[in-house]
N, CA, C and O atoms as a GROMACS GRO file, in nm:
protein
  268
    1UNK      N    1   7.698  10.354   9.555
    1UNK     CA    2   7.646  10.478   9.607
    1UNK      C    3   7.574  10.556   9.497
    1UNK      O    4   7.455  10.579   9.519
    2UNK      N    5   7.634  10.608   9.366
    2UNK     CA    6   7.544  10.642   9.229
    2UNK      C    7   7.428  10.573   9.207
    2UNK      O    8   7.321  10.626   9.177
    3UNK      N    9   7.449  10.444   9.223
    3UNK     CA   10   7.325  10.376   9.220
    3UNK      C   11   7.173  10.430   9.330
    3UNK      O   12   7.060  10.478   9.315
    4UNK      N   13   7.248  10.393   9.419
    4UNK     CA   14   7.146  10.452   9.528
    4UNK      C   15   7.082  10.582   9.541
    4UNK      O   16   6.961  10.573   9.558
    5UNK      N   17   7.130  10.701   9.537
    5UNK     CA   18   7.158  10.857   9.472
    5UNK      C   19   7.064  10.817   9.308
    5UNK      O   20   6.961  10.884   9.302
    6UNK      N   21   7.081  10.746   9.211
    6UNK     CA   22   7.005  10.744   9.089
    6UNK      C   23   6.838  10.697   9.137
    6UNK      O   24   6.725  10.731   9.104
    7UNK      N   25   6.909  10.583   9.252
    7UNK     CA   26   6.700  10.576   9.252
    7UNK      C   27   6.621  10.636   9.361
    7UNK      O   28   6.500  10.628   9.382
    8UNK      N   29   6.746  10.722   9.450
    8UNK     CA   30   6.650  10.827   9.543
    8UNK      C   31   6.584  10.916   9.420
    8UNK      O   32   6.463  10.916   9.402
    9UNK      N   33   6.667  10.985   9.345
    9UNK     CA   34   6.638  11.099   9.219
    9UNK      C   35   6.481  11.042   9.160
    9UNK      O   36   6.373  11.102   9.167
   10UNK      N   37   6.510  10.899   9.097
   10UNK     CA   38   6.404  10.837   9.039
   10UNK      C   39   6.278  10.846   9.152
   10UNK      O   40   6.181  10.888   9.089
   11UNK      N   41   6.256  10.833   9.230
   11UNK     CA   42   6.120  10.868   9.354
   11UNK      C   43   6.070  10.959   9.356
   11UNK      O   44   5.955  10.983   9.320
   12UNK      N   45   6.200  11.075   9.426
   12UNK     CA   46   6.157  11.194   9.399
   12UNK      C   47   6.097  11.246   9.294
   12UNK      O   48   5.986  11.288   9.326
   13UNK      N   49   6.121  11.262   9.179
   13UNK     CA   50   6.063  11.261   9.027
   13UNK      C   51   5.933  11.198   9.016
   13UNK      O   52   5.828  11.259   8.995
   14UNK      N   53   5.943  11.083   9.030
   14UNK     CA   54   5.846  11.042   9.010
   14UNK      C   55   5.680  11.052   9.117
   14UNK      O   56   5.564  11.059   9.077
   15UNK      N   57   5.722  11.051   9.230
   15UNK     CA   58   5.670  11.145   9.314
   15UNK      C   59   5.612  11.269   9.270
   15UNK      O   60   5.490  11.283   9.267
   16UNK      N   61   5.697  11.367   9.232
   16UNK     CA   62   5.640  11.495   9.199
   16UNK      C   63   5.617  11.495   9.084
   16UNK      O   64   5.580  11.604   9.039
   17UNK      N   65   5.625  11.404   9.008
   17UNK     CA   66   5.524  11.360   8.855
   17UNK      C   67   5.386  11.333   8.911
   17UNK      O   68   5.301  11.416   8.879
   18UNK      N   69   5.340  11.218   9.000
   18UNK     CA   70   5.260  11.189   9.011
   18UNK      C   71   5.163  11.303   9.131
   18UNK      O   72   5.040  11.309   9.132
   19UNK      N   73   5.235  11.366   9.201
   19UNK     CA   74   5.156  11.481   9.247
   19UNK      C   75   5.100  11.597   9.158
   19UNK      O   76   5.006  11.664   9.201
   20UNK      N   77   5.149  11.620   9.049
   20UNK     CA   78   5.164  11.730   8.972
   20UNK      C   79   5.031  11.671   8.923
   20UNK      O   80   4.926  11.732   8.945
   21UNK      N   81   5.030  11.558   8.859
   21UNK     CA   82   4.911  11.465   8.742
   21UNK      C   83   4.799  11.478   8.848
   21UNK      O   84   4.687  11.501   8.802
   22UNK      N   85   4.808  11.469   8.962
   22UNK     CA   86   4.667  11.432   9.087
   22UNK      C   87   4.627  11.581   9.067
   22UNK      O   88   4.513  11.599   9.026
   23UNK      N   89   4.687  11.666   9.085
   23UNK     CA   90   4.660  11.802   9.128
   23UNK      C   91   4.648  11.831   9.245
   23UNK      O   92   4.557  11.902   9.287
   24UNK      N   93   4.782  11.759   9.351
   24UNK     CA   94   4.844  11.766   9.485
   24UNK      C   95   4.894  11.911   9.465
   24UNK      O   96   4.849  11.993   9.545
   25UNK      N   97   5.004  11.967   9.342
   25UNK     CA   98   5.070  12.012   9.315
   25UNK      C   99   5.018  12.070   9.218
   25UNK      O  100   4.954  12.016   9.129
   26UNK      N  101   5.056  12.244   9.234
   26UNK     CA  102   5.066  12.338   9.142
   26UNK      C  103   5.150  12.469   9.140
   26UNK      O  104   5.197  12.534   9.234
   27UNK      N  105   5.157  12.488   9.008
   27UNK     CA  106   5.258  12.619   8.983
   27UNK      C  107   5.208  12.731   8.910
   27UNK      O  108   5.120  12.731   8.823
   28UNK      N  109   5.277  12.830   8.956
   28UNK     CA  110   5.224  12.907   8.911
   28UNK      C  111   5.326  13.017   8.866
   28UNK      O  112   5.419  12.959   8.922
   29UNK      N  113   5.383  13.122   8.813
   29UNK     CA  114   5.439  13.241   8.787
   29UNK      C  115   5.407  13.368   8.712
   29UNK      O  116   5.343  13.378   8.607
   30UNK      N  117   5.463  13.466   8.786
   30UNK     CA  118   5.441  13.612   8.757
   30UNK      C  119   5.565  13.666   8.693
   30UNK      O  120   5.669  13.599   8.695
   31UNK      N  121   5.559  13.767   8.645
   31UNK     CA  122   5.678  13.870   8.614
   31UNK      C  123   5.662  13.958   8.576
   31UNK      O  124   5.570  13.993   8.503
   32UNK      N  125   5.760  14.025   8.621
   32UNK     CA  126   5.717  14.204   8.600
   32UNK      C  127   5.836  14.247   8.671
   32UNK      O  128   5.882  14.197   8.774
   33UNK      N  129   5.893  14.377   8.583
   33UNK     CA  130   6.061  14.464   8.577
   33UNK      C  131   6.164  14.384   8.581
   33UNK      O  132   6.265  14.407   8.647
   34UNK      N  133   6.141  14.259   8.493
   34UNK     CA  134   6.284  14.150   8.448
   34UNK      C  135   6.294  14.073   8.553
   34UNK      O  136   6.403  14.018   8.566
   35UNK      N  137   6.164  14.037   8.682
   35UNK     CA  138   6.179  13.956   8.790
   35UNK      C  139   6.053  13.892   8.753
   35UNK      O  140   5.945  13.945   8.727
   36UNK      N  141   6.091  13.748   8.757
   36UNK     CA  142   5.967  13.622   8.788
   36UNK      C  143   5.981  13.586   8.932
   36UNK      O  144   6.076  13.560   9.007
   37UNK      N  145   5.828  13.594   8.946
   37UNK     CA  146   5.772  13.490   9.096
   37UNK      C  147   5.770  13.365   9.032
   37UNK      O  148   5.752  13.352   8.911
   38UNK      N  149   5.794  13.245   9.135
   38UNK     CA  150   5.714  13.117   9.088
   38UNK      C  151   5.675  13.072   9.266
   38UNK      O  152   5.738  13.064   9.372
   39UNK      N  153   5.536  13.052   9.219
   39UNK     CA  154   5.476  13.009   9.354
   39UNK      C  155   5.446  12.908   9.344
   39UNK      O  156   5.408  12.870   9.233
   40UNK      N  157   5.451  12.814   9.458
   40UNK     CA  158   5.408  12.633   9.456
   40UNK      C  159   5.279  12.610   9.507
   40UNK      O  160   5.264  12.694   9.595
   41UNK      N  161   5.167  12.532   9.498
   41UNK     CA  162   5.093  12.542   9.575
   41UNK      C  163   5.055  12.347   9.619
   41UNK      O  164   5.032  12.248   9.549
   42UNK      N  165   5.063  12.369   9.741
   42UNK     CA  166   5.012  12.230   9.751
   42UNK      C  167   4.877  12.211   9.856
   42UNK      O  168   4.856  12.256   9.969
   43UNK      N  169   4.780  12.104   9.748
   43UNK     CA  170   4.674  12.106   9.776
   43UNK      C  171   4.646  12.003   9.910
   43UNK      O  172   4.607  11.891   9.879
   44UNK      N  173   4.661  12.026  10.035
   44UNK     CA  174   4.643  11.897  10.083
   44UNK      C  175   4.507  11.853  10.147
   44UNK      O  176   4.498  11.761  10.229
   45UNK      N  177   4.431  11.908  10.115
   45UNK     CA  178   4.321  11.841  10.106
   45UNK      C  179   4.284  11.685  10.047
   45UNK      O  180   4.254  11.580  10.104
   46UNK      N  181   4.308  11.735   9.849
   46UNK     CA  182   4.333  11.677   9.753
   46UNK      C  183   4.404  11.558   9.806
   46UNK      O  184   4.351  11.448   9.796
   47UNK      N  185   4.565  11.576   9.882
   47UNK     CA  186   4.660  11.469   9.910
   47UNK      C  187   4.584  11.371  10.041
   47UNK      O  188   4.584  11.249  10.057
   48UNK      N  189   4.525  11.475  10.120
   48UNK     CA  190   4.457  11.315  10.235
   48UNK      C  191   4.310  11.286  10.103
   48UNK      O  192   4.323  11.171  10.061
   49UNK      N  193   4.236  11.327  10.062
   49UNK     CA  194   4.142  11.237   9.983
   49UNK      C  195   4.197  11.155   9.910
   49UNK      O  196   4.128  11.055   9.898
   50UNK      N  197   4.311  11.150   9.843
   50UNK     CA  198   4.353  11.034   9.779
   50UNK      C  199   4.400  10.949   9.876
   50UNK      O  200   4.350  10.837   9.865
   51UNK      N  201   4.476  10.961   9.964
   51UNK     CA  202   4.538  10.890  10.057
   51UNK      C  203   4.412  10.819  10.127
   51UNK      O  204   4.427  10.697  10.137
   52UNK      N  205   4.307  10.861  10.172
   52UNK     CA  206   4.149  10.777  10.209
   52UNK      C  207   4.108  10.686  10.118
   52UNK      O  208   4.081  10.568  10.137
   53UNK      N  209   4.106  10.765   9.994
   53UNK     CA  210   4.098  10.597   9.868
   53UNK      C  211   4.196  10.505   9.836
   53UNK      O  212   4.171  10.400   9.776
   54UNK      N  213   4.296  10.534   9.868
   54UNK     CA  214   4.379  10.432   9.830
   54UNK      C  215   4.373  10.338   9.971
   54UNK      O  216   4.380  10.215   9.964
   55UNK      N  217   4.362  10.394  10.075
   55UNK     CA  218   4.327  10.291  10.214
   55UNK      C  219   4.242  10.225  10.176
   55UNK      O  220   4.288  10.114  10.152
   56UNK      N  221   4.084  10.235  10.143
   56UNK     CA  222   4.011  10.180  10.106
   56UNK      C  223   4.019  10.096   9.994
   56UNK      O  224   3.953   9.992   9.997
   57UNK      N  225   4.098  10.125   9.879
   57UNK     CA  226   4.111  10.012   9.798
   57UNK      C  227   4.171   9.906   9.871
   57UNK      O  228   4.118   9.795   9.879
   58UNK      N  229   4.307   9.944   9.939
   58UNK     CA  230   4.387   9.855   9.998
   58UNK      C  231   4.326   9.714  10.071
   58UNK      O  232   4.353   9.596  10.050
   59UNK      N  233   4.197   9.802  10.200
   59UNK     CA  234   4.124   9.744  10.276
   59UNK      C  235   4.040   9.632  10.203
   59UNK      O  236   4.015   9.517  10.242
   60UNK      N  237   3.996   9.710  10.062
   60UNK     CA  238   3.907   9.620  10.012
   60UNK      C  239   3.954   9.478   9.919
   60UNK      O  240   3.889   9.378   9.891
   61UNK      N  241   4.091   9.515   9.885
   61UNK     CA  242   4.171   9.382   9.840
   61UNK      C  243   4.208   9.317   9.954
   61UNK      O  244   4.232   9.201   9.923
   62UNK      N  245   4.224   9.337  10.077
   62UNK     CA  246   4.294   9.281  10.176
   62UNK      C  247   4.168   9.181  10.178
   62UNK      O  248   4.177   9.062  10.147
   63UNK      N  249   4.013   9.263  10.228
   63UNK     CA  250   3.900   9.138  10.191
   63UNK      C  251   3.859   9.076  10.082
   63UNK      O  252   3.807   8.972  10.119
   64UNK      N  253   3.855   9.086   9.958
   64UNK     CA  254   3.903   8.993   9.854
   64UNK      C  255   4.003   8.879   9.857
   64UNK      O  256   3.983   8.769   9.806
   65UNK      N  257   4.099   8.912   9.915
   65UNK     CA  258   4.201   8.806   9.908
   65UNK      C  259   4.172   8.701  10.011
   65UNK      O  260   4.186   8.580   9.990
   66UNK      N  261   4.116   8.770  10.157
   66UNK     CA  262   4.075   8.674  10.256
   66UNK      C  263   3.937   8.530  10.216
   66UNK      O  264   3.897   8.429  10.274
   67UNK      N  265   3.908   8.603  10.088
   67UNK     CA  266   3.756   8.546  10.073
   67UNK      C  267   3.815   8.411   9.983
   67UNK      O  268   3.737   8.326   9.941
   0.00000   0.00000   0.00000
């Protein structure tokens, strides 16, 4: 069960590593009278345009490999 629980953790992470690096994902924070904001922002625009190229790579190895 730790095991399993260690490599959900590992996804997640790595997931929001690799959103953060795309610029899916951003942060941001304020503060002011001993209180911080932190706001998230997610770009999903950004997330379906990558998700369109990576189909297309996919598509285009799928015809490579057929050839």
């Amino acid at each position: 069960m730790r095991g399993l629980l260690f490599v959900l953790f590992l996804l997640v992470a790595g997931v929001a590593g690799l959103g953060y690096y795309r610029g899916w994902f951003g942060f941001t924070s304020t503060g002011a009278d001993g209180k911080t904001n932190i706001t998230l922002t997610v770009d999903q625009n950004k997330i379906k345009a990558d998700e369109k190229k990576a189909e297309e790579k996919v598509h285009e190895f799928g015809r490579q490999k057929k050839e």
